[in-house]
VOKEZA-916870 format. One line per 10 residues: number of its first residue (from 1); for each residue x, y, z of N, C-alpha, C. Coordinates in steps of 0.02 Angstrom, whole numbers. Layout:
NUM	X Y Z X Y Z X Y Z; ...;
END
This chain:
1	2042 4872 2096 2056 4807 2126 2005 4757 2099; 2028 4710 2079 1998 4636 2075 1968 4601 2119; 1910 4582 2121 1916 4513 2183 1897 4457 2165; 1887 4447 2103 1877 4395 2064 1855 4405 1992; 1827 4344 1950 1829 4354 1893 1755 4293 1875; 1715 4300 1818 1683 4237 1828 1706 4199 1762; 1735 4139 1759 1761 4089 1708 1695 4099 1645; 1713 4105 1604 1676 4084 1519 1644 4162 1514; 1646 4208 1562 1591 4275 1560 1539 4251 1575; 1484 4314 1564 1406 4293 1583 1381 4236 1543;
11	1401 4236 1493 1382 4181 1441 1373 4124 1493; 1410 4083 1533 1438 4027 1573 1364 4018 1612; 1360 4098 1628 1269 4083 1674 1217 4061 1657; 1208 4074 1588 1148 4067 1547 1113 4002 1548; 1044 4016 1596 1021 3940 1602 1043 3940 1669; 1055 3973 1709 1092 3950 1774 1063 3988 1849; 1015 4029 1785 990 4108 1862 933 4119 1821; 872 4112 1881 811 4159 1858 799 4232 1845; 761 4232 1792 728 4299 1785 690 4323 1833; 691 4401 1823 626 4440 1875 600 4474 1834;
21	525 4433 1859 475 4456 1821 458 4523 1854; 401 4563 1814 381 4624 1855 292 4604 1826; 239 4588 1914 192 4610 1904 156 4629 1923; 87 4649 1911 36 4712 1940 -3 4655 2001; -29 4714 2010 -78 4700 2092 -128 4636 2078; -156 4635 2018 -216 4589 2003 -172 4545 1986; -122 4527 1955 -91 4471 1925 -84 4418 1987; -68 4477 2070 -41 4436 2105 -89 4367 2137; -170 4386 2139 -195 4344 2128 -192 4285 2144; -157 4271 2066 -140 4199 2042 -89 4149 2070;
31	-57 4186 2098 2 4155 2137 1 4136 2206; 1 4062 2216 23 4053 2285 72 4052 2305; 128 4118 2326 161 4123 2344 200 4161 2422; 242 4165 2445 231 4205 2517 266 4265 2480; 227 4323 2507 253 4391 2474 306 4416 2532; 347 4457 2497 420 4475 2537 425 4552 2512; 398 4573 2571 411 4644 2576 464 4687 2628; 505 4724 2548 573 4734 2555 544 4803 2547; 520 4840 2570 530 4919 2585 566 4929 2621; 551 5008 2647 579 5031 2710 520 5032 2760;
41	539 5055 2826 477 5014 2862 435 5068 2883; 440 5155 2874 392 5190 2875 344 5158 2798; 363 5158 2741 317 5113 2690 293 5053 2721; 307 5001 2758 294 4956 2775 242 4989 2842; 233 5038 2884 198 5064 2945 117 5093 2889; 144 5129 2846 88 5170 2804 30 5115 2801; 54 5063 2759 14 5004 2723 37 4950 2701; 40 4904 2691 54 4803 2688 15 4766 2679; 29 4715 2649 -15 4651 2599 -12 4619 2670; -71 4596 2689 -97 4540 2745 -39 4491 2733;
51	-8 4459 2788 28 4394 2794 83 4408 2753; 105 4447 2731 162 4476 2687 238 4465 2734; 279 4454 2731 336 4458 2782 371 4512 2763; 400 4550 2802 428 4616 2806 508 4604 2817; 541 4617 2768 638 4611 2773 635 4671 2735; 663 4720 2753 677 4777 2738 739 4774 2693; 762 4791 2624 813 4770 2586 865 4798 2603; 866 4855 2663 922 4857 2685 946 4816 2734; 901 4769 2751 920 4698 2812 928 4649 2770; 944 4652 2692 923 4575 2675 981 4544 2688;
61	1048 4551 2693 1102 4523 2692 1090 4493 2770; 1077 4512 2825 1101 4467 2850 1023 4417 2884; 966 4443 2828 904 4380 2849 913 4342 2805; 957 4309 2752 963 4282 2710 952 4197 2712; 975 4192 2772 966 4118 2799 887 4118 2827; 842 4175 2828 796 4155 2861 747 4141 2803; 759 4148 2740 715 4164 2682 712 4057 2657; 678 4039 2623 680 3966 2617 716 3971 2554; 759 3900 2533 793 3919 2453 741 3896 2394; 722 3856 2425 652 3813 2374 596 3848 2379;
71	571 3886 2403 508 3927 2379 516 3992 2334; 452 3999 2297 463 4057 2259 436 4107 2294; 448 4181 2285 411 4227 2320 394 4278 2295; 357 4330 2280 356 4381 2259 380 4439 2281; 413 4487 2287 449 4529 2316 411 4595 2295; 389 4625 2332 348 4707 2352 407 4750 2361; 409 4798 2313 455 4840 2341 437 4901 2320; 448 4979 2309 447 5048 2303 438 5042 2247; 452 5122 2232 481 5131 2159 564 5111 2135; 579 5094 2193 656 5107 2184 692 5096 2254;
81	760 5106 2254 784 5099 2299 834 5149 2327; 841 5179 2385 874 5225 2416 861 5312 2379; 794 5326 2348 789 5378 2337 763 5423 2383;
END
């Protein structure tokens, strides 16, 4: 089944969606940004970045409106997801 299609292909996006960067602990540093930690929440109970906000990426769909569209954020997450 179909549920849509996107006009021109990916090509059409290009220029249209940010990249994700990937970086280390010291890099973060540099950034004033609010960090968004998307674990699960025994990872999130173990240990957490001070002032970090906690959305678990299996909640992100419906905190989506709570996230701002104009800020950047850094996103904390595992190794992976659902392993």
């Amino acid at each position: 089944m179909v549920n849509g299609f996107l006009e021109g292909g990916i090509a059409s996006w290009k220029g249209r969606v940010d990249k994700v960067k990937s970086i280390n602990a010291e890099r973060m540093k540099d950034f004033t940004v609010e960090v968004l930690d998307v674990r699960k929440p025994g990872e999130w109970n173990i240990s957490h970045l001070k002032d970090a906000k906690f959305v678990p990426l299996s909640d992100m769909p419906a905190n989506l409106d709570s996230l701002d569209k104009h800020k950047t954020y850094i996103v904390h997450c595992g190794g992976g997801y659902g392993r």
